[in-house]
N, C-alpha and C positions, 0 to 999 in steps of 0.2 A: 504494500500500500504506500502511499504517498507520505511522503515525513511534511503531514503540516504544521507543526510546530517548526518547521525552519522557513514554513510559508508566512506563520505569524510574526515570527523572528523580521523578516524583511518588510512584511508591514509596518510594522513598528519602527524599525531605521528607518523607514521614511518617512513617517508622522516627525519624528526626533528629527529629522534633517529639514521638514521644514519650519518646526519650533525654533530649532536655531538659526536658520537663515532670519528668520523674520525677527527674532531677537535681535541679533546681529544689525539689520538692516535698524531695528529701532534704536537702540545703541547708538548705531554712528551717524544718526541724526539728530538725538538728542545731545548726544557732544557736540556737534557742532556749533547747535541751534543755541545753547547755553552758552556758548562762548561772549565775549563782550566785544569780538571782533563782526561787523556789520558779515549777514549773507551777499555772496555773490548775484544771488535766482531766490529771494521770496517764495516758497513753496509751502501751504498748510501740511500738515502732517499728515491730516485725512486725506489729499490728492497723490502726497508721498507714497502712500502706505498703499493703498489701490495700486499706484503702478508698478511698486514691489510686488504684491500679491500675484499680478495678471505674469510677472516675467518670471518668478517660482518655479513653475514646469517646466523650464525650459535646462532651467539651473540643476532639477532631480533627472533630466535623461541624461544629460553630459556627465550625472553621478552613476546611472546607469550604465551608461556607456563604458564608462571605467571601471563597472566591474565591482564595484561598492553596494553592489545587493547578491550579490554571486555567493553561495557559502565557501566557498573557498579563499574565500577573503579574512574570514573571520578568524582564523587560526595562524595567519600573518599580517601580527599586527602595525611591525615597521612600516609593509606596503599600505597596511589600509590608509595609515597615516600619510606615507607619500601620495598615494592617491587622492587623500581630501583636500593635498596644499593644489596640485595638479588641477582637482576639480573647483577647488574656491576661486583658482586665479583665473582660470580660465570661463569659469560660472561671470565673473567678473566684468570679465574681457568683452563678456555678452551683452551685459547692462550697459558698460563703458561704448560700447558699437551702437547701441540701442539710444542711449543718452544723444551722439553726433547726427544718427537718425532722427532723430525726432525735432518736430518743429518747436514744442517747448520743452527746456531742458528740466529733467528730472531732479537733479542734484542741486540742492541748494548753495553745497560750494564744493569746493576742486577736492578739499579732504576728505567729505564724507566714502569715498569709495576706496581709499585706502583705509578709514577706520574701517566699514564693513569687511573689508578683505579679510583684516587681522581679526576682528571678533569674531568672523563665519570662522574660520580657522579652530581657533578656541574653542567655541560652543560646541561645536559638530564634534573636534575631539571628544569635550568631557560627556557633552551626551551620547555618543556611543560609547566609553568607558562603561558609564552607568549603566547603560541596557547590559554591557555585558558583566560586568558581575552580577546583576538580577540572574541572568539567565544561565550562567555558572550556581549560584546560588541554588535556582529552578532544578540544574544537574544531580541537587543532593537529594531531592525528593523524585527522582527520575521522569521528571516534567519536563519535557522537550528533549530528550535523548533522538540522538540516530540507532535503532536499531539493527542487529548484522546479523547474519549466519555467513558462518567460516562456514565451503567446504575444500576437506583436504585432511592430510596425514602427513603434515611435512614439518622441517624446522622452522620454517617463517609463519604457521600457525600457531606453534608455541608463541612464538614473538608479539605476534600479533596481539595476541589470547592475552601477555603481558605489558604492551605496550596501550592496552585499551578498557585497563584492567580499575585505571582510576578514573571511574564515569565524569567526576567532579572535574576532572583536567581534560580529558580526552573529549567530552559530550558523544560517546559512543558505549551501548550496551550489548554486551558477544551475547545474545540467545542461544547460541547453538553451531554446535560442530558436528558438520556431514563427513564421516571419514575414519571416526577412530576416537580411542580415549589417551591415546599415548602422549599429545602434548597438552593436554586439557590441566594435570595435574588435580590439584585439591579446588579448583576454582568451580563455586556453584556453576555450571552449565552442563545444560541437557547434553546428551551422543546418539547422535543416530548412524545406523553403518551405512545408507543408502539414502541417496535423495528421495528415491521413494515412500521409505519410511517415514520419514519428514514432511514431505506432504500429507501423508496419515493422521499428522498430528496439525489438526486444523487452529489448535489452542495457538498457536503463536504466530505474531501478528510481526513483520518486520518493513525495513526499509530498505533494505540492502546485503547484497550477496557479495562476499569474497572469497573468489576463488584462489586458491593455493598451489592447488595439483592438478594437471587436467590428465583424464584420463585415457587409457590408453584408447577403447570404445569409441569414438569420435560423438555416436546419435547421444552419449550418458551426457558429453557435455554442450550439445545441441538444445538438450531436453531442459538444460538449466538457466541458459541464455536467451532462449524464448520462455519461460515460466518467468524471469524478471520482466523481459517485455511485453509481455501480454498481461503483468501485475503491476507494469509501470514501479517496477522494483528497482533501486540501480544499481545496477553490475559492474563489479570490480574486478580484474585478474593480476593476481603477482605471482612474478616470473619467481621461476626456482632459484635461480641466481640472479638476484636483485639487482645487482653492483654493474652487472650489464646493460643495467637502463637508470643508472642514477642522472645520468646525462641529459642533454636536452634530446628529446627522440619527437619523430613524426609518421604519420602511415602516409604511403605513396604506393601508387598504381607499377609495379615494374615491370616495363615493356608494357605499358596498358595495358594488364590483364593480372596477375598477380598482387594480392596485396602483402606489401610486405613492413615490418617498422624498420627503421631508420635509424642508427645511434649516433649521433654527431660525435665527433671527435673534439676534443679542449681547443677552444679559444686559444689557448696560449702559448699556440705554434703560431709561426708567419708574423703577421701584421699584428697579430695580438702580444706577441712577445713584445713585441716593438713599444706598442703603447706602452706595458705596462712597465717596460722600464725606463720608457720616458716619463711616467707619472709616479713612479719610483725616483727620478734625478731630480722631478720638478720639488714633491713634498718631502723629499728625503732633506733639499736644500735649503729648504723654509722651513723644516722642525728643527736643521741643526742651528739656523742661526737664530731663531725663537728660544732654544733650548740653551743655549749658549751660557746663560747667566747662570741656570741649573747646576752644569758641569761642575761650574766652580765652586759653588755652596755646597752639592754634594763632596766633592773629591775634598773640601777643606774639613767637614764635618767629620768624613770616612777615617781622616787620619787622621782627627785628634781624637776620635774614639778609638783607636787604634792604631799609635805611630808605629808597632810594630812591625805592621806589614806594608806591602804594596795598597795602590787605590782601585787597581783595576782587579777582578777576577780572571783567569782564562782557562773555557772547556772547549773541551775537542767535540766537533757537531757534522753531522755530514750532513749534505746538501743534495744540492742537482746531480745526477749522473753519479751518484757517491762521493763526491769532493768533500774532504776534508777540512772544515776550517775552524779557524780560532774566535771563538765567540766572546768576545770581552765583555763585563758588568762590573757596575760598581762593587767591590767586595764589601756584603754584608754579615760576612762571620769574623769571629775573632782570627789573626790570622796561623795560629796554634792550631785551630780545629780546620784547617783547609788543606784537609788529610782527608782520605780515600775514607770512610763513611764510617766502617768499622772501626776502626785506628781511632776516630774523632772522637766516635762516644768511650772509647778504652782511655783515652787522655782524661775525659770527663771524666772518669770511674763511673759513669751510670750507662750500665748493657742493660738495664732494666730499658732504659729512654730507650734505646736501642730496638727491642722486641716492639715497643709500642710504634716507633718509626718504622717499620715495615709493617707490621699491620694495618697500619693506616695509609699507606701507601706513596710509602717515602716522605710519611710529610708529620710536622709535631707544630703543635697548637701554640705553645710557649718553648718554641728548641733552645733551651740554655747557651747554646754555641753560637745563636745571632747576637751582634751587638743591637746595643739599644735605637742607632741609627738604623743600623742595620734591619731592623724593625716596620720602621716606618717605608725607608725607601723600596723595601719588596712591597710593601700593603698599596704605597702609591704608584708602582711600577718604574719609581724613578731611577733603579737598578739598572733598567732595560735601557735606557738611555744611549750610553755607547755601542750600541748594536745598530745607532741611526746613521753612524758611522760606514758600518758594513752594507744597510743601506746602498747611501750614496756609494760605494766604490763597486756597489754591483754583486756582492755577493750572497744576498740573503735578500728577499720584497720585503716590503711595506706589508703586505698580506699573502699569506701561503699557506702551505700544509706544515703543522709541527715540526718543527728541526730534530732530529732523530741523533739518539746518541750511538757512540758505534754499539752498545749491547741490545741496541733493536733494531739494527739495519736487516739483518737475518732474518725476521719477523716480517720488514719490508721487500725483501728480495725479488720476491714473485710481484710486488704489484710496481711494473716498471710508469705505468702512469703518472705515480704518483711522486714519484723518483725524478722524474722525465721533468720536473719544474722544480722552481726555487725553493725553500724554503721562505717561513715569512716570518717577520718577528709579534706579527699577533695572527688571529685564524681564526676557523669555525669552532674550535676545539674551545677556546679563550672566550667566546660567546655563548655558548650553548646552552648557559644557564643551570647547566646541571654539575656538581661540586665533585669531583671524584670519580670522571666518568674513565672507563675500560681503555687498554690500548687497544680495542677491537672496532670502541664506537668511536676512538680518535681516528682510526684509519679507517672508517666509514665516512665522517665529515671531511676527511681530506679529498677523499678520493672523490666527493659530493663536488664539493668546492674546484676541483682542478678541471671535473666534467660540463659544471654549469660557469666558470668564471664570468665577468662581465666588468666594468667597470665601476657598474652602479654595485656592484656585489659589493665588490671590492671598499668604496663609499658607506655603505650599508654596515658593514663588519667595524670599521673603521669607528665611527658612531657608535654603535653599542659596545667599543671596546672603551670608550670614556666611560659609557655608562657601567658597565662592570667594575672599571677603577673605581669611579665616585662611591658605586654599593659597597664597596671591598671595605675604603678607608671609611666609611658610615657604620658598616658592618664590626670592624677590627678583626677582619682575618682575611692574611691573604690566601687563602683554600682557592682558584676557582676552576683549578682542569689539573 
């Protein structure tokens, strides 16, 4: 059946989208209007407010248009966001054309349409915040869920089963696995061994089919793909081997007659190389010399917290093709403990700190062995500093896949994609939001990131990698990959 709770959901953003234009719109009239500077155009508020009203629709399809009622918006927030500035300026640009058109001018003076700009901006932000924690909220009481049946016997049903396991985060409910009980585990959901079966059991009511495994029978998964479309159900399939379509992919006719998908190959051969280490030479040159003053209060700070040692740290990191290089940071440990890991806590006397440092995954909360500066400048990233260095000389991007140390190159061996580009000195891994995540799920978001690159990607990471620092030093820990 139809998931109309994602049909009310888009109702609703659009009631909300025009509450706030028209706020907006009253807003940057009544600032004007208030001001004790004369109008330029005399306009009542009531002729105001009518012509606003009547250009409204015009302003929700251009929101349309981009994609801002599509549910696939709604679980990428960054974009929604870029697409409301996209759609305010451009919503704008409408009125502004509309305003030169028109025989009497709408705008009482030249600011009102940049106040509206920014307050549409604002509003439409916070009221869709708001709708969507209501509707997370909704999640907990299983009030507007997407519901699914998996079918399949495979490992990416386990995953699935676990990555859709928190309704409240994911707004998806697994009803039911066609296939098997072998990756289901302890998790309440039904098993049926056959899609037949499952249709037997008229009790459950869903939105949507993911398939996992296709069968070897050709008509078993005929019989599944038309049972979504004749229930207007929507049909999903993932590939056994995922990693083969993280990419940007498309269906095309080959030799006109054959349908076949498509995997595009990374942006970041040819001409896209090119760019990205021109915008690598361009920002790498403007953070050193913005960054400049930093250097110096760090490296003065480093060594009177520690005149014993050196101010710079240096590890051995491989790169592109396996290249070898020298990653320099500001040294944030005492320079006694800048001993190979075992050695350091043996110096400590506490192999206790030791056991809890690998349990936790090379990382301690309070490590006795950082200085007190030393503290601060990993929480603010300001360690990472002279790697803007390496940067600019070309050996490492601005944005990449994790710089790998040599005891995980061997782990990377086989995926020469990933290998095949730079290193970066932040990443998808450094965003992801998730504190501690696996070397399996870092070499899935690299391998994500090197297939979909882009600029704006690029742009996009860059942005929430402020945002991560600012949470970190707000937080006081620097835990974040």
């Amino acid at each position: 059946m139809k998931n109309n709770a994602s049909l009310v959901y888009n109702f609703c953003l659009v009631i909300l989208d025009f509450l706030a234009l028209i706020a907006a719109f009253i807003g940057a009239f009544l600032l004007r209007a208030d001001s004790a500077v004369p109008v330029a155009n005399p306009i009542s508020g009531h002729t105001y407010l009518i012509v606003f009203l009547s250009l409204l629709p015009f302003w929700i399809v251009i929101f349309a248009l981009l994609g801002l009622y599509n549910s696939s918006i709604y679980e990428r927030r960054f974009s929604e966001v870029a697409r409301l500035l996209v759609g305010s300026f451009t919503g704008m640009l409408f009125v502004i054309f509309w305003n030169f058109a028109s025989v009497n001018p709408i705008f009482p003076a030249k600011l009102v349409p940049i106040y509206g700009f920014v307050l549409a901006f604002v509003f439409l932000i916070i009221l869709r915040n708001i709708a969507r924690l209501i509707r997370t909220e909704l999640f907990s009481f299983d009030i507007g869920l997407t519901k699914v049946v998996l079918v399949g016997n495979t490992v990416m049903t386990g995953e699935l089963i676990r990555s859709l396991a928190n309704s409240k985060a994911s707004g998806y409910k697994v009803m039911a696995v066609i296939g098997g009980k072998k990756y289901v585990g302890d998790a309440p959901i039904r098993t049926f061994s056959s899609f037949n079966e499952y249709l037997q059991s008229a009790s459950i009511d869903i939105h949507g089919i993911i398939q996992t495994e296709l069968y070897a029978d050709e008509p078993r998964n005929a019989e599944i793909l038309t049972y979504a479309q004749e229930n207007h159900i929507n049909y999903r399939f993932v590939p056994g081997n995922s990693e083969l379509f993280v990419g940007n992919i498309d269906v095309e006719l080959f030799r006109n007659s054959v349908p076949v998908i498509n995997v595009r190959q990374t942006a970041l051969f040819g001409w896209g190389r090119i760019v990205k280490r021109l915008s690598d030479l361009l920002f790498g040159f403007v953070l050193l010399v913005l960054s400049a003053p930093l250097w110096v209060v760090v490296a003065a700070l480093v060594k009177i917290t520690d005149p014993s040692g050196p101010i710079f740290y240096r590890t051995t990191r491989v790169t592109r093709f396996g290249t070898r290089i020298k990653i320099l940071k500001f040294r944030s440990m005492y320079w006694k403990y800048c001993v190979p890991t075992d050695e350091s806590f043996k110096l400590l006397g506490r192999l206790d700190l030791l056991k809890e440092y690998r349990a936790n995954g090379d990382y301690l909360a309070n490590d006795p062995r950082v200085t007190k500066v030393g503290k601060f400048i990993r929480l603010s990233s300001l360690d990472e500093l002279p790697q803007i260095w390496s940067v600019f000389r070309g050996q490492i991007s601005l944005v990449g896949p994790r710089a790998l140390d040599a005891a995980e190159i061997e782990q990377y061996a086989k995926k020469n994609l990933i290998l095949s580009v730079k290193s970066g000195l932040t990443g998808l891994a450094v965003v992801s939001g998730r504190p501690g995540i696996s070397f399996e799920e870092r070499r899935k978001l690299d391998l994500y990131y090197v297939q979909n690159w882009s600029l704006w990607l690029d742009f996009v990471i860059l942005v929430k990698t402020v945002r991560v620092v600012l949470e970190r030093i707000i937080r006081g820990s620097d835990r974040y990959s």
